[in-house]
C-alpha angles and dihedrals in degrees: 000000000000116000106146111100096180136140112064105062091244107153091251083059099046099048099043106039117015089073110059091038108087089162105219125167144278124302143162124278120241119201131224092351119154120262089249155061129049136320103287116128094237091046121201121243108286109268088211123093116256086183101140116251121233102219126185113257131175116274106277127239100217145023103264120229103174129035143223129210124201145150121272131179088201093123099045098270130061108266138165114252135181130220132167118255095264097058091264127127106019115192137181113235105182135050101188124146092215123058121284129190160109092092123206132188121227109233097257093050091240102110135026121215112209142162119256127187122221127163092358101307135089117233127172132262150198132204144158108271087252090061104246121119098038109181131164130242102190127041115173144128106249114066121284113188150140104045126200122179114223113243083267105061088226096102139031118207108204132165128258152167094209086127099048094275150047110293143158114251135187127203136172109266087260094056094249116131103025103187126179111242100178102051095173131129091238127078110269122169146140115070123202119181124228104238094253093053096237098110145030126221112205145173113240144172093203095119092050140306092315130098110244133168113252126172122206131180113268088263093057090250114137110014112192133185112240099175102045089178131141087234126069117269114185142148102060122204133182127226112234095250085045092232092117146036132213121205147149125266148174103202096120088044109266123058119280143175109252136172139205147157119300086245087058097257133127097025109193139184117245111176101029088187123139087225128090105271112161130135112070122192111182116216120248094260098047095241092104151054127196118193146163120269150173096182116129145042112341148044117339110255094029083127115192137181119261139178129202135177114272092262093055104264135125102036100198119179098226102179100035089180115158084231129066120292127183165129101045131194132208123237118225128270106271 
């Protein structure tokens, strides 16, 4: 999964990202440590609840057979919910003083990745898809955000500035054997696997002060620009049967959610909607995107969750809370 759209200052960019990223430097990695306590390197269990909140939700159209997770400030604080797929059932999974966010599924749906800030600085976390036994994986200095699991479930790619800028990591599922794959100057984050786990999508600044999708092999050999356009692209996202990548763009001026083929070509607009709309998350099957919005009545900002069919149509709010919603992920087919 790729949500961050960050690097170029664009108000998707600004409201989503800049906050939760306070860049510090460069620590040591603790394995398997509890998502609490203070700022020792082997970290207690965490003392706040993780129960999962019931919340009210509009009464759903459909029975639900898949979920989403996101992230959601409806309760004051940034926190990761849960929702099936049809907008039912919306839970709150995590109870963390600090912000948490940028979920990811593990591929067999068991478990959810996530960043969590403490003390200033994002690091990334693991815990059970009901919320209970969160631990962290990374616990460094620098910044570690924005997790996605390979199709495997071995590895986990995440973003960080461990080196002294953004860059696209890869570590073993347990956090073990972090190991930089980018390696480039320029600002390069948000990883997003191809369903077989041969290669990485990415957002990256390399060809000039502008966001652009690049793919590289999982081993970071080979990056290539697939957007080549004057405006940013960012926030890759690839389509189950790996033909096709989503992906935000402001080439019509606002950002929009756009797709192509998986070789750059044929980019097309799929939301064509003056509002903010960034973020997509395909379903397991490939017949849906979910994605982040502000369009509609309301005040600007009030970002919710949508889905749409895979050709853009249907745009359908699934969260309509009054607070923030956002950046949703897909759980695996079942």
């Amino acid at each position: 999964m790729s949500h961050p759209d960050l690097g170029t200052g664009q108000p998707d960019q600004v409201m989503w990202k800049l906050a939760p990223l306070i860049v510090l430097t460069f620590g040591m990695i603790t394995l398997a440590s509890a998502c609490g306590g203070e700022g020792q390197e082997v970290r207690p269990a965490p003392t706040a609840t993780t129960t999962p909140t019931e919340v009210p939700t509009p009464t759903p159209s459909a029975a639900a057979t898949d979920r989403i997770a996101f992230k959601s400030l409806r309760d004051g604080d940034w926190e990761i919910y849960v929702m099936n797929g049809d907008g039912s059932g919306q839970t709150r999974l995590t109870n963390n003083p600090g912000e948490d966010g940028f979920p990811d599924w593990s591929p067999d749906g068991s478990r959810i990745a996530f960043d969590r800030e403490r003390d200033g600085q994002s690091e990334i976390c693991v815990m059970n898809a009901d919320g209970t036994d969160p631990r962290y994986l990374t616990n460094d200095a620098a910044q570690d955000w924005d997790p996605a699991w390979s199709p495997d479930g071995s590895k986990i790619a995440f973003n960080s500035k461990r080196d002294g800028n953004y860059e696209v990591y890869v570590m073993n599922a347990d956090g073990t054997d972090p190991r930089n794959l980018t390696n480039d100057p320029a600002l390069d984050l948000g990883p997003a696997w191809s369903p077989d786990g041969s290669r990485i999508a990415f957002t990256s600044q390399r060809d000039g002060n502008n966001d652009e999708v690049y793919v590289m092999n999982a081993d970071g050999t080979d990056p290539r620009n697939l957007t080549n356009h004057p405006r940013p692209d960012s926030g890759p996202a690839w389509s189950p049967d790996g033909t096709r990548i989503a992906f935000t763009s402001y080439r019509d001026g606002n950002p929009e959610v756009y797709v192509m083929n998986a070789d750059g070509t044929d980019p097309r607009n799929l939301t064509n909607d003056p509002d903010l709309d960034l973020s997509p998350a395909w379903s397991p099957d490939g017949t849906r995107i979910a994605f982040t919005s502000d369009r509609g009545p309301g005040v600007m900002g009030d970002n919710e969750v949508y889905v749409m069919n895979a050709d853009g149509t249907d745009p359908r709010n699934l969260t309509n809370s009054p607070r923030e919603d956002g950046f949703p992920a897909w759980s695996p087919a079942p």
